[in-house]
C-alpha positions in Angstrom: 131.3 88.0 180.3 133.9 85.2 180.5 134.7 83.1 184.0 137.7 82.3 185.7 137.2 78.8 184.8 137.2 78.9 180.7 140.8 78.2 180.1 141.0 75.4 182.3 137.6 73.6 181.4 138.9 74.1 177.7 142.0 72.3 178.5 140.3 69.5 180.1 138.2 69.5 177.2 141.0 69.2 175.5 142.4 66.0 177.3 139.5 64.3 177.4 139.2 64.6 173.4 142.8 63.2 172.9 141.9 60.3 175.3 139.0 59.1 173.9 139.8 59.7 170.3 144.1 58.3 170.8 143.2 55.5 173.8 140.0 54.2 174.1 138.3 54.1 171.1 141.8 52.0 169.3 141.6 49.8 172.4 138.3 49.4 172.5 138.3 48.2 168.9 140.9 45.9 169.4 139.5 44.3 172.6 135.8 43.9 170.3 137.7 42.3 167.8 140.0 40.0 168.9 136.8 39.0 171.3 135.0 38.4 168.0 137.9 36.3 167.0 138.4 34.2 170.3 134.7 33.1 170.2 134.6 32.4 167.0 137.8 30.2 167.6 136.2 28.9 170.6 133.2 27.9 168.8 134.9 26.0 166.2 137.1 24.3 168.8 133.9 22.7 170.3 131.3 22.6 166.8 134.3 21.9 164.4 135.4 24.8 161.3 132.2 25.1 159.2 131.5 23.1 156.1 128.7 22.2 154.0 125.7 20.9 155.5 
């Protein structure tokens, strides 16, 4: 026996999929990266670039 409540529970299944998997995730990628990058920019800015030791 089915409830009232399937078809809309499925279509907020629905949304929630397509957010995470069209929004967040790519964003949150992005923001972890170009993080990565700024500290590593900052860190050269006060160490200097690598080099041989």
């Amino acid at each position: 026996m089915k409830s009232a409540t399937a078809p809309t529970s499925r279509r907020q299944e629905w949304r929630t999929f397509l957010l995470l998997t069209v929004i967040l995730i790519p964003l949150l990628s992005v923001i972890i990266v170009a993080g990565y990058g700024f500290s590593v920019w900052f860190l050269q800015m006060l160490f200097g670039p690598p080099g041989h030791g």
